[in-house]
C-alpha positions in Angstrom: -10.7 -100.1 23.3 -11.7 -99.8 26.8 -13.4 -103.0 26.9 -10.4 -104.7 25.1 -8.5 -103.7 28.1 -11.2 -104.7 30.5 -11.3 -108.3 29.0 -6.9 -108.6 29.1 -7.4 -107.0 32.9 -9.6 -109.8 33.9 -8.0 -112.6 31.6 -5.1 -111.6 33.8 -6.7 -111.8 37.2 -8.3 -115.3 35.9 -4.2 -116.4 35.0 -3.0 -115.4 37.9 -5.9 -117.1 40.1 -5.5 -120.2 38.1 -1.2 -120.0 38.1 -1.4 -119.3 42.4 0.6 -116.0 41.5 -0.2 -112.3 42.9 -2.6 -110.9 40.5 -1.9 -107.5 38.8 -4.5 -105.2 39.7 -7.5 -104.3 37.7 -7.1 -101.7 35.1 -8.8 -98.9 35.0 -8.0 -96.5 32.0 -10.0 -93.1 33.7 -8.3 -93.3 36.8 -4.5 -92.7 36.2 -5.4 -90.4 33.9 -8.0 -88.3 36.5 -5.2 -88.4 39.2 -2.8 -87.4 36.9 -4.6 -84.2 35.7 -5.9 -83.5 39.1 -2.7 -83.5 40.3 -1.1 -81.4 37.3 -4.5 -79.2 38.1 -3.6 -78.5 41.5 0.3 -78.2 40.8 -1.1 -75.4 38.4 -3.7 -74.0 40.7 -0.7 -73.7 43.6 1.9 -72.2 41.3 -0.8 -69.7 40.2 -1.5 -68.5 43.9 2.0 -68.6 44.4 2.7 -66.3 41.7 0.1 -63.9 43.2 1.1 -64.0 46.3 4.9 -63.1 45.0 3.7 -60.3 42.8 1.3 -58.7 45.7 4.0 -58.7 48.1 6.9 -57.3 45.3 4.3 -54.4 45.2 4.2 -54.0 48.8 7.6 -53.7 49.2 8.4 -51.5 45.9 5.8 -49.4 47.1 7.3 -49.1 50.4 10.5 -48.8 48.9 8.9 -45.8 46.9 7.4 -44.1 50.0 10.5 -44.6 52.1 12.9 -42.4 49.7 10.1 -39.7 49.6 11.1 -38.6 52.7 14.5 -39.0 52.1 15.1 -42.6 54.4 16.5 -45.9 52.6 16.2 -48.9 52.6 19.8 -50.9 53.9 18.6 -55.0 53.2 15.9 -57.9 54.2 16.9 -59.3 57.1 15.6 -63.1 58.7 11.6 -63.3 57.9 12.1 -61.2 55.4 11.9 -58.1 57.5 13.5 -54.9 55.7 15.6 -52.5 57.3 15.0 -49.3 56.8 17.0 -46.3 57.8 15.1 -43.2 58.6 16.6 -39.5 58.1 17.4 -39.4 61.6 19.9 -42.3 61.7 17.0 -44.4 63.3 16.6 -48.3 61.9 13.5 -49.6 61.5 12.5 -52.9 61.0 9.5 -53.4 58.7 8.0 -56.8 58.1 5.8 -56.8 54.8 2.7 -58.7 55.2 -0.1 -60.1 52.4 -3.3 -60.2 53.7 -5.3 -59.0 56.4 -3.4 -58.0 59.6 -4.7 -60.4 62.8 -3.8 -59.9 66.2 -2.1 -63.4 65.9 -0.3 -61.9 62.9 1.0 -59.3 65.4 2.0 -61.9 67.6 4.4 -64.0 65.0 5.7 -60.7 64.2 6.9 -59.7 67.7 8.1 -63.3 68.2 10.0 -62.8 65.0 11.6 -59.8 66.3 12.2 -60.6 69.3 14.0 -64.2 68.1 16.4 -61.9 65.7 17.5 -59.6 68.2 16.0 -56.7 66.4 16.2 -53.5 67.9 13.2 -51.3 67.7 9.1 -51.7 67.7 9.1 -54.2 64.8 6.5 -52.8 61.8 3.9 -54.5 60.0 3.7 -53.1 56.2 -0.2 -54.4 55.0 -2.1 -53.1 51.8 -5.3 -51.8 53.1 -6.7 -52.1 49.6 -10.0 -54.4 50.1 -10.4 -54.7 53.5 -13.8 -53.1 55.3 -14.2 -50.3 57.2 -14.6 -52.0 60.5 -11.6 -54.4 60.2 -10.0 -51.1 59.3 -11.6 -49.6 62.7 -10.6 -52.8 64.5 -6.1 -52.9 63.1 -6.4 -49.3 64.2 -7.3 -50.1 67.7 -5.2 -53.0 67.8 -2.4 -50.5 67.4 -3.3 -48.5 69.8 -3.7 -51.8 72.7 -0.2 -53.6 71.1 2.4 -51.7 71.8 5.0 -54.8 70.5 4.4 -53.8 66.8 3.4 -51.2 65.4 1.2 -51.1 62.0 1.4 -49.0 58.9 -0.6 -48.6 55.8 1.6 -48.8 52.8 -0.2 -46.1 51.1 1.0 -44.0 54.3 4.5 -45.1 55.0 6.1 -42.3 54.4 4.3 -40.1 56.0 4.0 -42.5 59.1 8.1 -42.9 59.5 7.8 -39.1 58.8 6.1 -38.4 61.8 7.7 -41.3 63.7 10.8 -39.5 63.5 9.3 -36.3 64.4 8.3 -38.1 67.8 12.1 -39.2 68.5 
């Protein structure tokens, strides 16, 4: 079959070479067929690491969601960049930006800019799950907390108690 299309391909080149008309390119039965399923392979590839990304960060929020009514604060709506207001027991708002992924300093930067383009009260809050990442990146967000003062990062594991104690300090 592939040769029977070969031969039409190049009696068509020959026709159009002997008629002075644009040829039709050559055919070639694999390739169409190899970008096509690359393409649908990628698609697929994308939409999985799409869906993972969605479902990690729907379980950062839920559990900050869950943490955040432990201690008796709520959760009032997402705001621009997704940043989610939350209102402490004190009457405080809090503006907590849910990330997926490790935390970077440039991270820390986009956040503050976020903020800071919003017109959001408040030390903005990155939300990370600390599931995963080492010891000494650990080591190295907590200093990076202690130098940035812009934004402020929480484990989502410790939320609650870290608004707990954040109110405590107002």
């Amino acid at each position: 079959m592939y040769q029977a299309r070969l031969r039409r391909s190049n009696t068509n080149v020959a026709q159009a070479c002997h008629n002075k008309i644009a040829p039709e390119p050559a055919f070639h039965p694999c390739q169409p067929l190899d970008i096509v399923e690359a393409r649908q392979s990628e698609s697929h590839k994308i939409d999985r690491e799409l869906s993972k990304l969605g479902a990690r960060y729907m379980s950062i929020t839920g559990k900050l969601r869950a943490d955040v009514e432990k201690i008796g604060a709520s959760i009032e709506g997402v705001g621009a960049h997704r940043a989610i207001a939350l209102r402490l027991i004190d009457d405080s708002k809090v503006w907590a930006y849910p990330i997926v992924g490790i935390p970077t300093a440039e991270v820390l930067n986009d956040i503050a800019d976020k903020a800071r383009r919003s017109d959001q009260l408040g030390v903005p809050v990155l939300v990370y799950d600390h599931i995963g990442i080492r010891e000494t990146w650990s080591a190295h967000l907590k200093w990076l907390d202690e130098q940035i003062r812009a934004v402020r990062t929480i484990k989502v594991s410790e939320a609650g108690w870290s608004f707990a104690a954040w109110e405590a300090e107002s």
